[in-house]
N, C-alpha and C positions, 0 to 999 in steps of 0.2 A: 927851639924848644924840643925839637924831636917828636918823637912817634907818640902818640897814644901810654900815656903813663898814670897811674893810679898813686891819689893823692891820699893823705893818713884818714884811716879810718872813713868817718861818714862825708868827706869833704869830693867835690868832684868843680874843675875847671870850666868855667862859662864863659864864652867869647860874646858879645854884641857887637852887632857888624850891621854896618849899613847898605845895604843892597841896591842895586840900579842906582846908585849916586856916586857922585864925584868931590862931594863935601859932605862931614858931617850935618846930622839936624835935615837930612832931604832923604829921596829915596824911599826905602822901608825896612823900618830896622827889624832881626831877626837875633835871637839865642841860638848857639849852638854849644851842645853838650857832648864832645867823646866822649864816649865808656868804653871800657876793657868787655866788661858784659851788658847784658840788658839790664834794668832793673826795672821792677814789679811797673804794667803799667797803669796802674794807676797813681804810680807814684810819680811816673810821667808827666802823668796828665794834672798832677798840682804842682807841680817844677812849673808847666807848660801857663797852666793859672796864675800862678805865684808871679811870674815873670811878666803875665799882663801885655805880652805883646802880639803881633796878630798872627805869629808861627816862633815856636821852638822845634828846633832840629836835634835831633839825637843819632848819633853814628855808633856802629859796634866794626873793626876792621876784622873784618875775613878774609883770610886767603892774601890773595892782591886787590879785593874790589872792597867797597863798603857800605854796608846795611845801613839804611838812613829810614827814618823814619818823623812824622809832622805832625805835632800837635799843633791844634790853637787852646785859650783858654775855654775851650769846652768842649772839643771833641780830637779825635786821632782823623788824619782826612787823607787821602787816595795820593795826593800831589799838591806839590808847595814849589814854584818857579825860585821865589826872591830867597828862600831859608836853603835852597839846594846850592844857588848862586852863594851864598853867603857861607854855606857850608865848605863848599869848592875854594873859597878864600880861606879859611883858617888852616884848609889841609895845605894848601899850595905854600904859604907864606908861614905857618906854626911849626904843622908837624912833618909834612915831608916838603921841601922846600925844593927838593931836586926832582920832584915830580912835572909830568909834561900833561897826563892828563889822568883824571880819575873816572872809575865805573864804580854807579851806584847799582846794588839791586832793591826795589820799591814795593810797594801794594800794583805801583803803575807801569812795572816790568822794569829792562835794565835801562839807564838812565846814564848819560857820561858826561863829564864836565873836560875842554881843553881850554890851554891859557897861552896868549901871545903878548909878551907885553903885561900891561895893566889891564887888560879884557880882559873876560871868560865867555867861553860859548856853548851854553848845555842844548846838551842832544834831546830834544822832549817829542813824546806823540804826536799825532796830530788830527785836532777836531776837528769833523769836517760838519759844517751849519748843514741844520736843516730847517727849510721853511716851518713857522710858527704864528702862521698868519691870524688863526684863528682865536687866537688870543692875543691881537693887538690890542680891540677895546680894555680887555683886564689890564696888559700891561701901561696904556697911557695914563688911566685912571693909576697906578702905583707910584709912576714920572711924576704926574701933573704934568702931563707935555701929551705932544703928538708925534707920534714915531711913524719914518717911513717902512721899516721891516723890521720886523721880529722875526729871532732866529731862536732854534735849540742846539747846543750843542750835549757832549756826554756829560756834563756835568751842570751847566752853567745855562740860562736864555739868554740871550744878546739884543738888546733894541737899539737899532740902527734911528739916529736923527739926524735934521737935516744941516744941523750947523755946529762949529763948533762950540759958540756962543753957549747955542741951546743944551749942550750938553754942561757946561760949564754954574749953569743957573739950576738948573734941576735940583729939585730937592724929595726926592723919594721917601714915601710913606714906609717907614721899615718896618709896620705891624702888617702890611701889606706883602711887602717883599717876603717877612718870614713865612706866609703863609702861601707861596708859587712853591711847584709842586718842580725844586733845582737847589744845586746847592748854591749860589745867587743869580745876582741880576746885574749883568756887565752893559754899559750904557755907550755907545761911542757914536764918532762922526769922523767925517773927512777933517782933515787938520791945516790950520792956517801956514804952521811953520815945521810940519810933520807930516809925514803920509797920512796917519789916522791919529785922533786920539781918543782914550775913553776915561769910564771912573767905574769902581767895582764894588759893588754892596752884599756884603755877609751874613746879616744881622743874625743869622741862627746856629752864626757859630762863635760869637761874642765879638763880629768887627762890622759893625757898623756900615765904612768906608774904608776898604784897603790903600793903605798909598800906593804902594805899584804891583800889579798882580802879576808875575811870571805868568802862571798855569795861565789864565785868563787869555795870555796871549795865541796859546794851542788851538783858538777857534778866532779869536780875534783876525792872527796872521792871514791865516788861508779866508776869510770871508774879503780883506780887504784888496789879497793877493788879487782875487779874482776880479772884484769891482775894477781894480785900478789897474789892471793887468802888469804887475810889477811883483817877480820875485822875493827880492829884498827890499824890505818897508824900515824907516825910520816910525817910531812910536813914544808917545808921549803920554802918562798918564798925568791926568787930571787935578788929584788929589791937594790937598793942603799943601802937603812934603813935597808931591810931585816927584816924577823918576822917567829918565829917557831909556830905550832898549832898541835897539836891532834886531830885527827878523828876517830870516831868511827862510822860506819855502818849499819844502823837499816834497816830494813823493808820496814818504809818507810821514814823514818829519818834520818838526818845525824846530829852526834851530834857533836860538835866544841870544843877545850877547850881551854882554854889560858890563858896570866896574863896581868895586864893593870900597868902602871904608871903614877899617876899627872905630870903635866906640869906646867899649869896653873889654876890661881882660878881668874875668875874680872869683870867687869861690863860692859854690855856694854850699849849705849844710843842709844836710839829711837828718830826716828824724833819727 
């Protein structure tokens, strides 16, 4: 399909892609919209609505690198793992096909995707926990569970429990959750057939339960890196769909990796 092309009039090209998965119907699926230019965003942000899914991506190319930007259906947010991944597939395989690696620039600084094979491995920050002890009573009251640590990261609290199981059964209060002073509440444990795994809950940005959270993983990594004292962690989210990822551990980097699958390819219209 080539590069970045402008379709007649009010019409612009939507790919749905499924993220961290290896078959449709798993993973987490994401919209991504090229455009030539930005447009208004709030118009964005009812594309991002309209679409109902728990991140639309939208790229503008500059230069050599490309402006990416993440909605969910209700707000614009700092960083999106699974829509960047999923992004990183439409350009590798649509529009530039001979590409080896792309550079995003973000709200969350510059940002790169490279691809070997059917992988991809984005270059993402990296959150480093801080203790949050003092609000484990709040946070086990939101579980209904009993957590061994409570962490903060820059965005995100993280409650460490003590089993897989017990992560798996949880069922969090999401009038609760929206009301923690983060943008969610990422739940995880040591894993039975995974280094770790967890589940991630959004509610106050219209998603409830994320099936697999990239970003989530930028504090996830290094919390477990350290527990387990292993660089590269295998990872497993939780969710319905459920989605596997690789971590690797840098410095100051946490690097992500994963496989994406088409869903869909089709148009959508503008007012």
């Amino acid at each position: 399909m080539g590069k970045i092309t402008a379709l007649a009039g009010n019409q612009r090209t939507l790919y749905q892609i499924d993220a961290f998965a290896d078959k449709v119907f798993s993973g987490n699926p994401a919209a991504v919209v090229p455009l030539e230019n930005w447009l208004p965003e709030d118009t964005m942000q009812h594309i991002a609505m309209e679409n109902n899914l728990s991140e639309t991506a939208f790229i503008v190319k500059e230069g050599e690198r490309f402006a990416i930007r993440w909605f969910t259906p209700t707000a614009e947010v700092d960083l999106c793992g699974h829509a960047t991944l999923a992004t990183a597939f439409v350009i590798f395989r649509y529009l530039e096909p001979d590409t080896q690696e792309i550079e995003f620039d973000s709200r969350s600084g510059p940002l790169s995707v490279t691809r070997k094979g059917s992988k991809m491995r984005m270059d993402f920050p990296k959150d480093i926990p801080q203790s949050l002890s003092k609000q484990k009573g709040e946070i086990d009251r939101v579980i209904g569970g009993n957590t061994v640590a409570v962490m903060k990261g820059k965005d995100d609290i993280l409650a460490i429990l003590a089993t897989q199981s017990e992560v798996e059964k949880i069922r969090p209060d999401f009038g609760l959750v929206s009301k923690l002073d983060c943008r969610g509440l990422i739940v995880s444990a040591a894993g039975e057939n995974y280094d770790f795994v967890s589940r991630c809950f959004y509610p106050n940005y219209g998603v409830n339960e994320d099936p697999v959270t990239g970003s989530a993983h930028c504090l996830l990594a290094p919390y477990w890196s350290e527990v387990l004292h292993k660089k590269t962690l295998k990872a497993r989210q939780l969710s319905l769909r459920g989605g596997s990822l690789t971590c690797t551990v840098g410095e100051n980097r946490v690097y992500l990796s994963g496989t994406c699958v088409p869903y869909m390819i089709g148009e959508i219209t503008l007012p």
